[in-house]
VOKENU-43463 format. One line per 2 residues: their letters; for each residue x, y, z of C-alpha. Coordinates in steps of 0.001 Angstrom, whole numbers, plus 524288, in hexadecimal, padded with zeros to 5 digits. Example, Ala and Ser with C-alpha at 12.3 -4.5 7.8 and 13.67 -1.06 7.14 Angstrom:
as) 8300C 7EE6C 81E78; 83566 7FBDC 81BE4
//
This chain:
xx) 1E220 641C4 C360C; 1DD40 63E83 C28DC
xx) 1DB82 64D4C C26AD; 1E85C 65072 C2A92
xx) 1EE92 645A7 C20A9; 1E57B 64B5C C169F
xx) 1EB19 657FB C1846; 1F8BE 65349 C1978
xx) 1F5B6 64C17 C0B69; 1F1E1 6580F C0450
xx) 1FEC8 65FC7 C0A10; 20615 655A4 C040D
xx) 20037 655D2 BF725; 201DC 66687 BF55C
xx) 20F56 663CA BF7E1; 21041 658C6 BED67
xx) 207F0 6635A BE649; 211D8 66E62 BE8B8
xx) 21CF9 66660 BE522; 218B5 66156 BD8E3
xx) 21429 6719D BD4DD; 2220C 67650 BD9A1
xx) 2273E 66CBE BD168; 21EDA 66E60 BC458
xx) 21F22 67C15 BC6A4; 23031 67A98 BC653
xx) 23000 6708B BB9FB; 2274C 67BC4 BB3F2
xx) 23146 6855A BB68C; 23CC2 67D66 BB0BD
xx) 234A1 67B4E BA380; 22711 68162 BA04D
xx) 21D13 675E0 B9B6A; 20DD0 67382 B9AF7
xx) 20923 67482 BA7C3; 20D84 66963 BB00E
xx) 20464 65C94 BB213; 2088F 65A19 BC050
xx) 20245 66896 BC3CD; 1F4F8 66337 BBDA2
xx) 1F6A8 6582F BC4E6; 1FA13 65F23 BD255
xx) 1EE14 669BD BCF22; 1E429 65D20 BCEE1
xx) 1EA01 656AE BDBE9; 1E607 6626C BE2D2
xx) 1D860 66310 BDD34; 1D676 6537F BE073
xx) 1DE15 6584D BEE38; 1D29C 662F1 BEEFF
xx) 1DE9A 66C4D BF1EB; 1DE30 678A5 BEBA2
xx) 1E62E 67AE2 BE0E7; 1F045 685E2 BE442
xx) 1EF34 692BF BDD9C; 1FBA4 697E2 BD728
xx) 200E1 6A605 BD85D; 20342 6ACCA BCB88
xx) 20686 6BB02 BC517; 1FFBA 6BE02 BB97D
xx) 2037D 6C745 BAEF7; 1F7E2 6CD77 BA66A
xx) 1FB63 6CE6C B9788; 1FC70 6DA26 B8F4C
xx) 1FD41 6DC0D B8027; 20B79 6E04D B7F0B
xx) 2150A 6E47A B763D; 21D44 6D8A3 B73EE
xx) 22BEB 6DBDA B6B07; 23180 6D09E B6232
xx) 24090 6D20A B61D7; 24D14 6C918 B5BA7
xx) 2584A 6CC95 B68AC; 265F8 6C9D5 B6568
xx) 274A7 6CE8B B65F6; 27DB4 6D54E B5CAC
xx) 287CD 6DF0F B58C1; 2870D 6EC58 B54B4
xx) 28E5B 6F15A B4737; 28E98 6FDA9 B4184
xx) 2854B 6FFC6 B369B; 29172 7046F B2CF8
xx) 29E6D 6FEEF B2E8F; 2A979 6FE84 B251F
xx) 2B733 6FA5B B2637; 2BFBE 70292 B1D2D
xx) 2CA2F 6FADC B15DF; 2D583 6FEEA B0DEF
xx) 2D524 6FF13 AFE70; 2E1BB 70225 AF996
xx) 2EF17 6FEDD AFFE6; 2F900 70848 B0703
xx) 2FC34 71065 B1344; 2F33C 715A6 B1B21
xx) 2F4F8 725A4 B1A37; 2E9F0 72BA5 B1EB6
xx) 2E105 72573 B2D7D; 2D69D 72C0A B330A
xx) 2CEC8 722C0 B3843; 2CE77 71FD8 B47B4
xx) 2C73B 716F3 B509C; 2B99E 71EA8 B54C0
xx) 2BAEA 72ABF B49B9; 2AE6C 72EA2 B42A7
xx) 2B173 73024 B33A9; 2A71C 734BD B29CA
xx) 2A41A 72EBF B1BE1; 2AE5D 73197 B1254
xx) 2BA22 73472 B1D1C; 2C7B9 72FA1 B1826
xx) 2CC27 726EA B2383; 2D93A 722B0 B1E57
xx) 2E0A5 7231D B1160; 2EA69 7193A B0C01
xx) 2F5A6 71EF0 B044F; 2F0DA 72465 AF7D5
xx) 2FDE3 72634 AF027; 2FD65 7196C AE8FB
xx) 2EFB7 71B1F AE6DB; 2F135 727FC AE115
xx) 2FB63 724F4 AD8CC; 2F2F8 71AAB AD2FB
xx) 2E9DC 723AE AD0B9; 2F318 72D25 AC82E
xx) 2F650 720F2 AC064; 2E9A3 71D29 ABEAC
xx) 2E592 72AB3 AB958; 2EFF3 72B60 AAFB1
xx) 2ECFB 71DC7 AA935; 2DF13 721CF AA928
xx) 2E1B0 72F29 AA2C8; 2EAD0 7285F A98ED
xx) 2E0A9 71E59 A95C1; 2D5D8 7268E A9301
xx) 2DC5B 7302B A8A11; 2E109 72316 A835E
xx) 2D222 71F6A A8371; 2CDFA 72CDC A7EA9
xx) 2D893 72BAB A7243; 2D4E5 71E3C A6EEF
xx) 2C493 7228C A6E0D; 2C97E 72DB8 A649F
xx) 2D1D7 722E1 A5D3A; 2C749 71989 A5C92
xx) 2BE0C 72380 A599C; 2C4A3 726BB A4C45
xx) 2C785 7189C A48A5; 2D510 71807 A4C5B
xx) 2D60F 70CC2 A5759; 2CF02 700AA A59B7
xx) 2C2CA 6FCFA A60D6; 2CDB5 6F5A5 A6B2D
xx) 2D655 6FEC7 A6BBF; 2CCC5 708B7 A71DF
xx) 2C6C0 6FE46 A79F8; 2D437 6FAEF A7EAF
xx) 2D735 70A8C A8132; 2CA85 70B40 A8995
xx) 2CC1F 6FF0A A90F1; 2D9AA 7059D A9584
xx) 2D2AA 71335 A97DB; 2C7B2 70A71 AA193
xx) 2D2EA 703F1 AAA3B; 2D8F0 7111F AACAE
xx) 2CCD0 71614 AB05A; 2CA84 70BCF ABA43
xx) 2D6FC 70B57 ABF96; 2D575 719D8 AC157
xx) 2C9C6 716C2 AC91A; 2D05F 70D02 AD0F8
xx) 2DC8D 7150C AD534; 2D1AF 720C9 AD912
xx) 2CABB 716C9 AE0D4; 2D849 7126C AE6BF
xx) 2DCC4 720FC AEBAB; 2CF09 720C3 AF266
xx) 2D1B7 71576 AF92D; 2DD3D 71A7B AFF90
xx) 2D2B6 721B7 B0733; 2CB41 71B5A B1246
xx) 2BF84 721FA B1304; 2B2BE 720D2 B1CF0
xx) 2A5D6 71B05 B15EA; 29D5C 7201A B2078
xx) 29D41 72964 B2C27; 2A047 71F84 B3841
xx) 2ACAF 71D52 B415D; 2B995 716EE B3FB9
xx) 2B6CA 70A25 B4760; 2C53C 70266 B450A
xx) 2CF83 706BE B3BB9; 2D8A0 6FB24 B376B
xx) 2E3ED 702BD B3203; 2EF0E 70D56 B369D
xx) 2F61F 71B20 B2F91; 2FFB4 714B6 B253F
xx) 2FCE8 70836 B2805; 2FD09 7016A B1A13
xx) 2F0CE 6FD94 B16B8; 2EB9C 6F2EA B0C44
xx) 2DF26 6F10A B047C; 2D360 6EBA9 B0C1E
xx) 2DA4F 6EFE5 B18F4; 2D0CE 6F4EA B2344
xx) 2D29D 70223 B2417; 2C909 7070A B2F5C
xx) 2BB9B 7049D B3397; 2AF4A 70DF9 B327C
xx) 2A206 70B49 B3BC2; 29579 71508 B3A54
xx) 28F36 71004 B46CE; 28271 71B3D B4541
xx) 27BFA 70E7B B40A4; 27DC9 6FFF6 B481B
xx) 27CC2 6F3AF B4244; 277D9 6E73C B4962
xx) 277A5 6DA82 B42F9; 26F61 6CD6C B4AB6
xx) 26C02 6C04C B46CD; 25E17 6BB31 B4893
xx) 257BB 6ADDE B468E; 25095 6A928 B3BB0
xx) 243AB 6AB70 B45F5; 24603 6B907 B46EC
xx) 24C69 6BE0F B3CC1; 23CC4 6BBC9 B357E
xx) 238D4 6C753 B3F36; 242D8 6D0EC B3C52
xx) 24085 6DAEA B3215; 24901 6E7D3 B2E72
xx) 2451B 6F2C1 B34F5; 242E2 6EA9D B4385
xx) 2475E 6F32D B4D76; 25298 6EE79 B5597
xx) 2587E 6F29C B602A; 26807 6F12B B663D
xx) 26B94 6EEF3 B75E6; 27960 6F0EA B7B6F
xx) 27ED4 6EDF1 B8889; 2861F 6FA41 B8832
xx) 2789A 70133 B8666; 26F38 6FAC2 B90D6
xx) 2656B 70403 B8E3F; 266A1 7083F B80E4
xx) 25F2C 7009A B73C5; 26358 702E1 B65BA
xx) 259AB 703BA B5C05; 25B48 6FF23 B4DFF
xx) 2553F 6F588 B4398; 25589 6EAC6 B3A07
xx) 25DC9 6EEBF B2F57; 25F2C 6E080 B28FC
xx) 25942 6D2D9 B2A65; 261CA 6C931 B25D5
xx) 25ADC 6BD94 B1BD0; 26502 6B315 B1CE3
xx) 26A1D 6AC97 B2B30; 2796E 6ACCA B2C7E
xx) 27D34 69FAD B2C59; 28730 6A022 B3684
xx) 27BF2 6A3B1 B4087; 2701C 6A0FC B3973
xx) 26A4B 6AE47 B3C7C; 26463 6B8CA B339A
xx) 26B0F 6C699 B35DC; 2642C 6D224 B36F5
xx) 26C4E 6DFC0 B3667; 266AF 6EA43 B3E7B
xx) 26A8D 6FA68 B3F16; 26A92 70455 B4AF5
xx) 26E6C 71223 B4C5A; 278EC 7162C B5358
xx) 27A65 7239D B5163; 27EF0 7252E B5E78
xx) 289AD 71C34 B5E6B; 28644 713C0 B6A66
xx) 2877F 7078F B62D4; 293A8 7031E B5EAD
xx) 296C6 6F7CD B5526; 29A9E 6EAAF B5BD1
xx) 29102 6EE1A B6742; 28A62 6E256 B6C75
xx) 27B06 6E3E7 B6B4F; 26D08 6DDCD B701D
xx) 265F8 6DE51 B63EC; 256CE 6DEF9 B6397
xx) 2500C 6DC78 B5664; 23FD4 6E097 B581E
xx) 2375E 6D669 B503A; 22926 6DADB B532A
xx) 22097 6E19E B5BEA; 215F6 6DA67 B6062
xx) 20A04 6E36E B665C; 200C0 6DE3F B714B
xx) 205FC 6D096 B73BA; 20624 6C896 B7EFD
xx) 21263 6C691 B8596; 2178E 6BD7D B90BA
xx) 22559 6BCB5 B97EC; 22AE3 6AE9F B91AF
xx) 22DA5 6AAD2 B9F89; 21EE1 6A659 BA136
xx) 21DD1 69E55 B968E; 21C4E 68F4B B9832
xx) 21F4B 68322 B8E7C; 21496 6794E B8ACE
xx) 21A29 66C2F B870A; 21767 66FE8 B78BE
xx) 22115 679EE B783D; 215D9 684AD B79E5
xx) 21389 68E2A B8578; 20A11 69295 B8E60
xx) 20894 69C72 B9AB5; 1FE82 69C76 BA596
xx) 1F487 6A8A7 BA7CA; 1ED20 6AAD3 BB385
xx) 1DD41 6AAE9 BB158; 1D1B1 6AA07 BBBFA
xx) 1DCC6 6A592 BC563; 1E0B3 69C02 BBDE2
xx) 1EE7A 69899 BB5BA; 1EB6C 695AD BA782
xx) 1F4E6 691E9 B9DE7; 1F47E 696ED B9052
xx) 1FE21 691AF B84F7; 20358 69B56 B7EB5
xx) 2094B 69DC5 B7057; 2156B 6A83B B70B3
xx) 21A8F 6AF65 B6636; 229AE 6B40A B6B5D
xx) 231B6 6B5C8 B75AE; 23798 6C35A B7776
xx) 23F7B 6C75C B83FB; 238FC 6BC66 B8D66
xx) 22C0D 6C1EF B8895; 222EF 6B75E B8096
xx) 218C6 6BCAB B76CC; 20CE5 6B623 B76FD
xx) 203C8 6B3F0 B69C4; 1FB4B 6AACA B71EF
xx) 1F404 6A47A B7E64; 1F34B 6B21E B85B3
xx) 1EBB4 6BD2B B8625; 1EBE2 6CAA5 B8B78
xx) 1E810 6CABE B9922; 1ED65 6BEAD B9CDD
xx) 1F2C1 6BD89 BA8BD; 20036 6B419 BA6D1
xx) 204AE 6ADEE BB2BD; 21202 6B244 BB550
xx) 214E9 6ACD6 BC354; 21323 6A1AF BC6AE
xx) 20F4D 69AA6 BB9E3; 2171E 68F95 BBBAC
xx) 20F3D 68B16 BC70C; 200DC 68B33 BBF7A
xx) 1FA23 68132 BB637; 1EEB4 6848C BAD80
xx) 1E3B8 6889B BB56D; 1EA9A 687AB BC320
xx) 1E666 69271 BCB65; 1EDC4 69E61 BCDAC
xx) 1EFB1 6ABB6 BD6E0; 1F2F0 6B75C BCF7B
x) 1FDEB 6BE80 BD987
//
């Protein structure tokens, strides 16, 4: 009988036992801490019990040196490198349009012209006043030359020869302007104006992209934008491209944080010779920091909180679980880089490390 209520006893207490791990082991889950008193506590009931303590079942992964890649990840939009938006100069009708949605137009190409008839006759007036003021000029040097006008009056002759000259200038510059011309080789992207519509100055005229080259502007924190030099290679992700990477780099890193956002901008160029990119695109943008060779590495899953705000994992030795505390460095796609408290050849518990204390036996599976 009394054996039998013995027995009875001790199948009580491993379920009080197995109750109090389920539930340590789901508090654990919910928020990682130092490992839990009550689990001590149970762990020495069953060595005053004389029951064995139960061995836990655990996978173990052995560490490596790897290659671990520090990276800023963000979102942006894509811009042509060279953009202009070509504006009227002079007033009039529009004579002269050849400029459509998608056409390719080289460096130098007359795209529209704006009636040149006032502009031209300016010009003939201009040229005449200019003549007759420098053969006015020319007399008046002879003159003063031999004595017979004053200092002022051939100052006065000159100043008169100098604003024909400019104005001159000014109604060459204006019959040039009645010509819209391309700055660059590139594609009409938006044109803004119609054949004889009247047109004033400043008006948009049309709008020239070169999208060989791609412009990508992001905004990084005070924390990374330290890390980021010119010349970091960067790379560009589309959802219309699921399996295609664009490769470009730093071009500038920005020195003062907007104020509106409180970031630091940093400008950065790709190719796009092929024309796959187009401006307004929607991108993943991936800015490479540093490469850091033969590192150790674990998945950020594993790690657990100390009550100090540090962290530690569990690896398995002779059988046993043994915590270290570790010191990491980053986190980089649910990866962790470790500067300290492992080794190569460790073997981190991976399975089933929520269920093991420091030194609590354990089954590699």
């Amino acid at each position: 009988m009394k054996k039998e209520q013995n027995l009875w006893k001790k199948i009580i207490w491993v379920g009080v036992v197995i109750v109090l791990v389920v539930l340590v082991a789901r508090c654990n889950r919910m928020q990682p801490t130092e490992p839990n008193k009550t689990v001590d506590k149970v762990r020495k009931s069953f060595q005053k019990m004389g029951v064995k303590e139960a061995v836990t079942p655990v996978k173990v992964i052995v560490l490596k040196p790897v290659t671990f890649v520090s990276k800023v990840k963000t979102v942006s939009t894509t811009k042509a490198k060279r953009d202009y938006i070509l504006s009227s100069k002079i007033a009039g009708e529009i004579t002269f349009l050849n400029a459509e949605i998608g056409n390719h137009v080289a460096e130098g190409e007359i795209l529209g012209r704006i009636d040149p008839e006032v502009a031209q006759a300016n010009l003939h007036q201009a040229q005449a006043n200019y003549d007759l003021a420098n053969n006015s000029y020319i007399r008046q040097k002879q003159l003063a030359e031999k004595g017979l006008i004053s200092q002022q009056q051939l100052d006065t002759s000159e100043a008169q020869f100098r604003i024909a000259e400019a104005t001159l200038e000014m109604a060459r510059i204006n019959l040039h302007n009645s010509n819209i011309i391309s700055p660059i080789n590139g594609i009409v992207a938006e044109k803004f104006v119609a054949l004889h519509e009247y047109t004033t100055v400043g008006k948009d005229f049309v709008r020239i992209i070169d999208s060989s080259r791609i412009e990508v502007e992001i905004g990084v924190s005070d924390k990374d934008i330290v890390r980021i030099q010119p010349n970091n290679r960067a790379y560009l992700s589309f959802s219309s491209y699921p399996n295609k990477k664009f490769e470009g780099v730093v071009a500038n890193v920005g020195t003062q944080a907007k104020q509106d956002v409180k970031t630091f901008p940093v400008r950065l160029i790709f190719n796009n010779q092929d024309g796959l990119i187009k401006g307004g695109m929607i991108a993943e943008v991936t800015v490479l920091l540093n490469v850091y060779q033969n590192v150790i590495v674990i998945p950020f899953y594993l790690l657990q909180q100390t009550e100090n705000g540090g962290y530690y994992v569990f690896v398995e030795k002779n059988g046993q679980a043994i915590r270290c505390d570790i010191t990491i460095a980053e986190i980089q796609d649910d990866q962790v880089r470790v500067i300290s408290g492992l080794s190569s050849e460790d073997k981190l518990i991976t399975d089933g490390y929520k269920y093991v204390t420091d030194k609590s036996p354990v089954q590699v599976n």
